[in-house]
N, C-alpha and C positions, 0 to 999 in steps of 0.2 A: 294175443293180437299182434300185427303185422305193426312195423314201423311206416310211418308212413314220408314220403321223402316233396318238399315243397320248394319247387325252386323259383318262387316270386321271390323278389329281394324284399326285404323288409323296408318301410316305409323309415325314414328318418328326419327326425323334426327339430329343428334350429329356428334361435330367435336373428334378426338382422343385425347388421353395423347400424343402422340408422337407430333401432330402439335402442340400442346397448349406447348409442350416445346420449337417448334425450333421456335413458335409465342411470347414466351419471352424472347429469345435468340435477338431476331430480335429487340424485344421493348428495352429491358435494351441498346443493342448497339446502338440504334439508340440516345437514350438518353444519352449513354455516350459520344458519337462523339459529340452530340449536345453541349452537358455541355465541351466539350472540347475546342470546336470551340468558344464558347461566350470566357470560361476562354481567349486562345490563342489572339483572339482580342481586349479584354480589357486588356491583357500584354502588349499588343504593342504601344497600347495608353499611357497607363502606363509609359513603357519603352522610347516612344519618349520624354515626356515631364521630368522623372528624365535623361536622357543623356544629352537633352540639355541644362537643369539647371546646375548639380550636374560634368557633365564632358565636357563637349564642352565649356561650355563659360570659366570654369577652364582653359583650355588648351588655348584659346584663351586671357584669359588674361595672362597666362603665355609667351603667345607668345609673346605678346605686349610689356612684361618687358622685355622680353630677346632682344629685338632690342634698346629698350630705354634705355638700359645698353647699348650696342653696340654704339648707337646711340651718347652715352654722352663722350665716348672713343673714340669715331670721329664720327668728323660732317659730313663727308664725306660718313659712311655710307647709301648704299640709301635704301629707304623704300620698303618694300615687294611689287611686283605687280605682282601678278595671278587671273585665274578665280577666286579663292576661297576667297583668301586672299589679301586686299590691303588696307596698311596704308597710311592715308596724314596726313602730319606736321601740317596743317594751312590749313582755309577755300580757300584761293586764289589757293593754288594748287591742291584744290577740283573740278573734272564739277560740270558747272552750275546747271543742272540735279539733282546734288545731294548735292547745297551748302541748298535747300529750308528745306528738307529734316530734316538735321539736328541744324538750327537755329535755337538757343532759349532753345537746352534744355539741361540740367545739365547731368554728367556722369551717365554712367549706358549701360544696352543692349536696346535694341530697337528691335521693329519689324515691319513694315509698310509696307503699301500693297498701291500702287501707282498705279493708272490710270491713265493713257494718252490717246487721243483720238484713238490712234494703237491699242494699246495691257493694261495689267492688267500686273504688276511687283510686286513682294516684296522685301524688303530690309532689312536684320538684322546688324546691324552695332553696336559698343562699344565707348562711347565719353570716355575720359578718359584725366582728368587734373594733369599733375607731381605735386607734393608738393613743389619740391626744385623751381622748374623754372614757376609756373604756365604756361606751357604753353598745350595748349590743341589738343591733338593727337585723330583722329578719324580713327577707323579700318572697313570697311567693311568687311563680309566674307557669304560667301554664306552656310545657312542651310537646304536647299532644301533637301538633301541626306537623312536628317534625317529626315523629315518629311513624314505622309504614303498620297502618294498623290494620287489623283483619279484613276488611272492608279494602281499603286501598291495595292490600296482596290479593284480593281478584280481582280489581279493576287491574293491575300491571300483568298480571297473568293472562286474564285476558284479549289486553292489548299486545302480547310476546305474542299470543296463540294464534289471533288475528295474523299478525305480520308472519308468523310462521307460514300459516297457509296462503297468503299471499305469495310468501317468497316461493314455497312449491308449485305454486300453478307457474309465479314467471317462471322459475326454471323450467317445464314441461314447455315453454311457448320458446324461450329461448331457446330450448336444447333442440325443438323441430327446426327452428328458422337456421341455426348452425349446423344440425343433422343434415338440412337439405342440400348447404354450400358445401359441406365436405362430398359428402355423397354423390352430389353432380359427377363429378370428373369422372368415379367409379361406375356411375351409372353409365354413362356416355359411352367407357370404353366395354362394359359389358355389351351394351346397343349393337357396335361396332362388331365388335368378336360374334356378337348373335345374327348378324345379318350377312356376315362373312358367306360367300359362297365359295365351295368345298371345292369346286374348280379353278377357281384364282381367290386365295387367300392372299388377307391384306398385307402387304408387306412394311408400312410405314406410318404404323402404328403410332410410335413411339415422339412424332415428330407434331401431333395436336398435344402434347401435352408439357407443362413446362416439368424441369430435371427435379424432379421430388419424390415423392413415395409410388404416386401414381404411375409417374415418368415411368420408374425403374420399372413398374409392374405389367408398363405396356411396352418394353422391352424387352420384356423377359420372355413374354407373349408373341411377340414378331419373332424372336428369335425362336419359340418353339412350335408356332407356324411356319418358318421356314422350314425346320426339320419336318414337321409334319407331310408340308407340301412335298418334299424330295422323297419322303416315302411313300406317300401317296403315288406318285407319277412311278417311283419302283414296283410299287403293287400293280397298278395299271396296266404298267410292261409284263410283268409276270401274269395276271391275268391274262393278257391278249395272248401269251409267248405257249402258257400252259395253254387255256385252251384250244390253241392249234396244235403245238404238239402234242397234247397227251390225245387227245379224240382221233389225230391222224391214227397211230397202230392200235388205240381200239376199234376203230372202223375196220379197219383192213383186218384184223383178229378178228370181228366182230361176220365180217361176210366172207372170211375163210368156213370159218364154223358153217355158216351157211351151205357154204358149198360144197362142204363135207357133208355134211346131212342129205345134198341129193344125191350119196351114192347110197348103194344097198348095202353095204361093206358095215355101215356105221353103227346098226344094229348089233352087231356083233354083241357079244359080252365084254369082248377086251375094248373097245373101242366106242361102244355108249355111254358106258359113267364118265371115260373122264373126259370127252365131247361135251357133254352135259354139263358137266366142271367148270370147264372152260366157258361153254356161256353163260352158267348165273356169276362166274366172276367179270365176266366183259361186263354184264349188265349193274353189277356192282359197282365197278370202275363208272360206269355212265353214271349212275348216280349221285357215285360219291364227288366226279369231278363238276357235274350239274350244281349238286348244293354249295359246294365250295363257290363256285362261281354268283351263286346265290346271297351266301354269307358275305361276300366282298361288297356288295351291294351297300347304298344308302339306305337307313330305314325308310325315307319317301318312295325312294325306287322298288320298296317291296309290295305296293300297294296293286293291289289287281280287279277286275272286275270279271275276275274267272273263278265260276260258280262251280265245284266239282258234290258231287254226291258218293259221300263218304261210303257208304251199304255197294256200292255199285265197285268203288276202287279196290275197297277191302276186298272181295271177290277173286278182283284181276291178280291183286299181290298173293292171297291165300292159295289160286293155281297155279304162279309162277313158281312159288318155291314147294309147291306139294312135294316134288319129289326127294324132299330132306325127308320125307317120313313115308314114302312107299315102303318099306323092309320093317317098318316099329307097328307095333299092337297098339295103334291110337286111334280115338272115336274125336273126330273134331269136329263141334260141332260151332255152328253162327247162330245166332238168335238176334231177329230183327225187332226194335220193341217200339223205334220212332225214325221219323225218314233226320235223315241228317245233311244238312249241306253248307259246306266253308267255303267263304272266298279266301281263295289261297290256291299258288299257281300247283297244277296238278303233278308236275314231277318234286316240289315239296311235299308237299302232301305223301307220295306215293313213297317216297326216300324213309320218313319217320316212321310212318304204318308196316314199309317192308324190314323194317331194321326190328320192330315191335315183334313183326310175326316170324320174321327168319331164328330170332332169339326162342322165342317159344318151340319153334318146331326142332330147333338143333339139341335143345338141354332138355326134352321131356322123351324119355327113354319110353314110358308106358302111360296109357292111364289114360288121362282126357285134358283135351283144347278147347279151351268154352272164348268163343268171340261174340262179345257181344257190343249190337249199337245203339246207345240209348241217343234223349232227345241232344245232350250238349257234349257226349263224351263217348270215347273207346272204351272197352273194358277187355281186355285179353287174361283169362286166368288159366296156369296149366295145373300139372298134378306133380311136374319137376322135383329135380332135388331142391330147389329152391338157392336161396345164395347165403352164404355165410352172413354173420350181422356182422364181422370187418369189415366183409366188402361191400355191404348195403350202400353205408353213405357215402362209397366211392363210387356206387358201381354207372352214373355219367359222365365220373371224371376220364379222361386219355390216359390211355393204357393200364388202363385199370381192367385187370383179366383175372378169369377164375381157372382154377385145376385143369378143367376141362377144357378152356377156351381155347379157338384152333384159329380166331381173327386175331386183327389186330390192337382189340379194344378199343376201336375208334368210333365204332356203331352207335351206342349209347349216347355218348359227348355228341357225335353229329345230332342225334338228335333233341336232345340237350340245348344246343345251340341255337336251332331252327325253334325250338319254340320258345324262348327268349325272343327271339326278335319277332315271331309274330302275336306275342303274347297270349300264348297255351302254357298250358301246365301238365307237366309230367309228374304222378306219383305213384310210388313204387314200392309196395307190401309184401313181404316175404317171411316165411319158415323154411327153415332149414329141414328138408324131409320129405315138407308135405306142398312144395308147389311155392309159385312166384302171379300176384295177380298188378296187372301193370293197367295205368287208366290214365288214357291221353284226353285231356279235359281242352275245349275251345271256350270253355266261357260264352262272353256277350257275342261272337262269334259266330256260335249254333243259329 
């Protein structure tokens, strides 16, 4: 199989400055909520184990004193008994339950986790032995409240998970409403530059916008529409300057030839080839300087409402240059398979097609010229040496030329060119040996 050669650009896809902002908006918060929510949890951890050190058991031996003060002022007073809180005097008037519990060990807090065959208990309780009376008072009191129990770590989980997702949507609402004040100025000066006409570009730019990032960037922009503008107007002159000069000595070259041809002299054999020479190069020169003057053009200004019929032009170009192949054993044939018609001005048209068939008829020594026109596309195939595969994927590039080649490699590229700006496509399949088949595609065009 042939290479085959595609010169649409490839599509390329990019996110905006506006998303890449509310997409850091989004990241910073997400990680801030996160970093808040660890903080918030290791507080708490934090916070259970200094309260129950540093102030609960405080309070709770405070408590203790204050009854055994009570306690020593009368004996009559009776010991605390609530859920929370409950003193015994003496292990006998302890349940049994809870005499095992605390036998054996010396003052201090406690904390123990009791199974029975029911259920799983803990117990936090304070031994506590008076100085004056040794007598040894134990306090149960329940610290359940303050520890974060299975139950309470999803409800706080919960609550982090909640505010985390809160804090991502502000951030997506934030990061638009700040996306859209940054983005302003950028927008504004894209506007600006977009609405710019190519014949008086803006040149003061830089003077709506205050001295910042923007500033600089609609300076940088003035300044390179100034240059742009001064080349333009160089181009413009050279336009105007070529086209009168160079069409003046082809004209006059052009109706010399002519005038040679009304003698009878021209016939001759020394004197018809290269009369002949000399006009398919005039008419070369007409086209090549046609398309350039083309190419200099806006892509607005290439718009036409001239209808040519492709079957009808192929014709005219296939008899103009026939006689590269009067002297060669070649059967060329045209095959009509659908009528074809481009808007597209007729010396474009005529410049591509003749560059297509001049190729074919110069490099196919023997064999056959198959042209054919289908519904959206040319098909020109020969029996040629075909082209090297170095040169394949140069072979539109400028001055890209083979062994053989006796132009200037400029053919290909001009054509190349032209259908880039009226978006056609040229693809180009080749063996080395056995032939070259080339197919000028108009697409939505046909």
């Amino acid at each position: 199989m042939g290479q085959d050669i595609n010169w649409r650009p490839p599509m390329v896809y990019r996110h905006s400055l506006r998303s890449h902002i509310v997409k850091s908006f989004c990241i910073y918060g997400s990680l801030l909520s996160l970093c808040y929510a660890v903080f918030v949890f290791i507080t708490l951890n934090y916070l259970e184990e200094r309260l129950e050190k540093n102030f609960y058991q405080t309070r709770i031996k405070d408590e203790l004193h204050f009854f055994l003060d009570q306690y020593q002022k009368d004996k009559n007073t009776p010991p605390p008994r609530s859920p929370y809180l409950t003193i015994y005097l003496d292990l006998p008037s302890m349940p049994e339950s809870l005499r095992h519990l605390v036998a054996g060990r010396r003052d201090g807090f406690y904390e123990i986790d009791h199974a029975t065959a029911d259920e799983s208990e803990g117990y936090s309780f304070l031994i506590h032995t008076t100085p004056e009376t040794r007598q040894t008072v134990y306090l149960f009191y329940d610290a359940g409240f303050l520890e974060i129990t299975d139950n309470r770590t999803v409800v706080i989980f919960g609550i982090l998970a909640v505010g985390y997702i809160l804090v991502f949507f502000i951030s997506i609402w934030i990061g638009r409403l700040t996306s859209r004040k940054i983005i302003e100025p950028v927008a504004y000066l894209a506007d600006m530059v977009q609405k710019a006409d190519p014949d008086h570009l803006p040149t003061d730019l830089s003077s709506s916008f205050y001295h910042d990032e923007v500033g600089a960037l609609a300076l940088s922009l003035e300044q390179t529409m100034g240059r742009i503008g001064l080349f333009m107007q160089r181009e413009q002159q050279f336009t105007r300057n070529a086209s009168h000069e160079l069409r003046t000595p082809v004209t006059v070259i052009k109706g010399a030839v002519e005038v040679l041809k009304q003698h009878p002299e021209w016939k001759t054999p020394g004197i018809r080839p290269p009369l002949l020479r000399i006009e398919r190069s005039v008419s070369d020169m007409e086209d090549i300087i046609d398309a350039f003057l083309w190419l200099a053009r806006e892509t607005d200004a290439l718009a036409t409402d001239e209808r040519n019929d492709v079957s009808a032009l192929m014709e005219d170009v296939m008899a103009q240059h026939r006689c590269l192949i009067d002297n060669k054993p070649l059967i060329v044939k045209r095959v009509h398979e659908a009528d074809l018609c481009i808007n597209a001005p007729r010396s474009i048209l005529k410049i591509v097609l003749g560059n297509l068939v001049k190729n074919a008829f110069n490099y196919t020594i023997s064999g056959s010229i198959t042209v054919t026109v289908k519904t959206d596309r040319v098909v020109i195939e020969d029996t040629g040496e075909g082209i090297p595969a170095d040169l394949l994927e140069k072979a539109t590039e400028p001055r890209t030329r083979g062994k053989e080649s006796r132009g200037f490699g400029i053919g290909l590229a001009i054509a190349k060119m032209i259908c880039e700006r009226f978006d056609w496509r040229l693809a180009i399949a080749s063996h080395p040996g056995s032939g070259t088949a080339v197919e000028l595609i108009f697409g939505k065009q046909a």
